[in-house]
N, C-alpha and C positions, 0 to 999 in steps of 0.2 A: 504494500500500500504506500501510495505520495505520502511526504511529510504532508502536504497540503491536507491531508484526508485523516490526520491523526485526531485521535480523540481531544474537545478541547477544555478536555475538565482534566483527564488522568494522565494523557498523552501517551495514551494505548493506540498501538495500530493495528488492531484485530476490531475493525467492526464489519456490519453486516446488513445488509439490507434491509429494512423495516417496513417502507413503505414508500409509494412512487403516487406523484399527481399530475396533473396536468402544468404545473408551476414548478413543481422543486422533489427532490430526492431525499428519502433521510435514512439516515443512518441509524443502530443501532449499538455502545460500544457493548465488545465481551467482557471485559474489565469491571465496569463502575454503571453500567446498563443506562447512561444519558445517551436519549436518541438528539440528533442534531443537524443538520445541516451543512454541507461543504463551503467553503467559501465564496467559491463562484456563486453562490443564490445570495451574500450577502448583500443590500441595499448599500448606495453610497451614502456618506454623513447627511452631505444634503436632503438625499430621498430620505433618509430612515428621520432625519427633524420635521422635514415637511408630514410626515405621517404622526409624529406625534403633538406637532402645533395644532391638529385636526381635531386631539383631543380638549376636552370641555370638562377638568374636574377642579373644580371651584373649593375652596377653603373652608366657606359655609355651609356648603353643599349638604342635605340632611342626610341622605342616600348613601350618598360617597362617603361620609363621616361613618354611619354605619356598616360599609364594606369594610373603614378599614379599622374600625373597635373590634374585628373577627382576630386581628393582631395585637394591637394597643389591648385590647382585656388582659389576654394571658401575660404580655408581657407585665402590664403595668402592677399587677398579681404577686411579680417573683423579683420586683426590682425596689432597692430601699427609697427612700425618702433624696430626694433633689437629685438622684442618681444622674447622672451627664450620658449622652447621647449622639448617635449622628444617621441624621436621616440620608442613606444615601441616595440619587436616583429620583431624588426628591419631586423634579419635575417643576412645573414654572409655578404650581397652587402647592405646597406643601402641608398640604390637610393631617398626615400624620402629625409632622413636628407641633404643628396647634394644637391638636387633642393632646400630646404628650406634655407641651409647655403647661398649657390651664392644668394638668395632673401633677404638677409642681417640680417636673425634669428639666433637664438645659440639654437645649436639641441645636447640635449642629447642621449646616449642609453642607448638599453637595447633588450636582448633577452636572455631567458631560457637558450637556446643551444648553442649560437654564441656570445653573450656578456653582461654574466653575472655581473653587474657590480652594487650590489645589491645598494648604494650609492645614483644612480640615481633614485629610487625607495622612497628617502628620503625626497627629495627635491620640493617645491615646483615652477611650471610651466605656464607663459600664453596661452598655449595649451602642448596638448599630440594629436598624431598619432598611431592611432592602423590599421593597412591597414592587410587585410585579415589575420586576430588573433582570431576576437572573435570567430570562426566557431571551433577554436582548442580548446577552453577553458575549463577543464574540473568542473572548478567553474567558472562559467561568472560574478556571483552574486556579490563575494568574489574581485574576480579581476577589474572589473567594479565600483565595491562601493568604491575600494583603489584608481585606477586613478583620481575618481572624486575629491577626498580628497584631490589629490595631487594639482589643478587647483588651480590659484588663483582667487579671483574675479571678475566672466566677462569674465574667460577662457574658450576657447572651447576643447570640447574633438573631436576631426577628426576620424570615423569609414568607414572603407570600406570592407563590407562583402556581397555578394549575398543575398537578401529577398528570403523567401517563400512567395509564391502565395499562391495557394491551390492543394487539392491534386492531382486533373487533372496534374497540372504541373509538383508535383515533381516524381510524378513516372516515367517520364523520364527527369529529371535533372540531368546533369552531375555530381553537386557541390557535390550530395548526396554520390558518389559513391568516394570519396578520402577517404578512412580509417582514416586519419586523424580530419577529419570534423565531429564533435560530436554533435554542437550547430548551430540551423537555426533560425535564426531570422528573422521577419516579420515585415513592418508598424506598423500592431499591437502591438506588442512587443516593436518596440520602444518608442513607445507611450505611454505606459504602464508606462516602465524605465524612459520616460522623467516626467513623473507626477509623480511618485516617489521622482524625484530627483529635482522638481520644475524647471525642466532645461527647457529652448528654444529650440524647433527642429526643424532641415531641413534637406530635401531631394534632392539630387541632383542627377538627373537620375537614372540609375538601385539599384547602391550599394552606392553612400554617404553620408552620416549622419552625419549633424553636431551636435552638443549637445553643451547648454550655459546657 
């Protein structure tokens, strides 16, 4: 297999076909079981901002506040009092770090596109927030192994991204078909990353993941 085609979580090169569209090809690794996509499908910077300027999730947002208390709960549950933070991924409305500020945390940022603010990426944190990020990542492995670095002792890392089932499901999954969306991660796969990284894990309903 291309280096090109290496796994971009484990940098396994034993993957396997999973599933073919009319759009894009994806892979499956044998390693660490993140299905993903090759690079040739990934969007350029440009396209892949223009797809997410499209998005509309507001600060106030009653809806959106409540998708993302499905994370802010359990985190806010197992972290002490003024505990420090960093929302990464944040996006231009950062509805996470609000809920978690008014909860009495210091939330920093940070996004690629919307707020660059390389600084924050220095610093060390009693949790990190990544809410629907990792699926973008085009090194999960890379990006993944530096937030953990950042955690302090006993920190958790908060993830909220759709699982893969199997392949019954994902041939009509929605998640599949945002251009954006290169990296699928699975139970499996987390599970994988949490023994790697001697971390604590849990699941909280469809998409949340705690990591410790």
């Amino acid at each position: 297999m291309s280096s090109e085609l290496r796994c971009p979580l484990c940098g396994g090169p034993d993957a396997a076909d999973f599933w073919l569209d009319s759009r894009r090809v994806y892979l499956r690794c044998r390693c660490c079981a993140l299905v993903f996509v090759p690079p040739a499908c990934y969007l350029s910077a440009e396209q892949e901002k223009a797809e997410y300027d499209l998005h509309r999730n507001e600060i106030d947002d009653p809806g959106y506040r409540r998708f993302l208390g499905r994370l802010a709960g359990p985190l806010l549950e197992r972290l002490p009092a003024g505990a420090s933070g960093l929302d990464f991924g944040c996006g231009p409305g950062p509805a996470l770090a609000a809920i978690l500020r008014e909860a009495g945390c210091r939330v920093a940022l940070y996004d690629v596109f919307y707020q660059v603010e390389r600084a924050a990426l220095e610093r060390r944190y009693d949790f990190i927030c990544a809410t629907e990020v990792v699926e973008h990542l085009h090194a999960p492995g890379e990006v993944l192994e530096g937030l953990w670095r950042q955690l302090l002792p006993g920190g958790y890392l908060g993830i909220m991204t759709k699982l893969v089932r199997d392949r019954e499901a994902f041939a009509s999954w929605h998640y599949k078909n945002d251009p954006t969306h290169v990296c699928f991660f699975s139970e499996s796969t987390w599970r994988w990353w949490a023994g790697i990284m001697a971390a604590e894990l849990e699941f909280f309903g469809a998409d949340v993941i705690l990591l410790r």
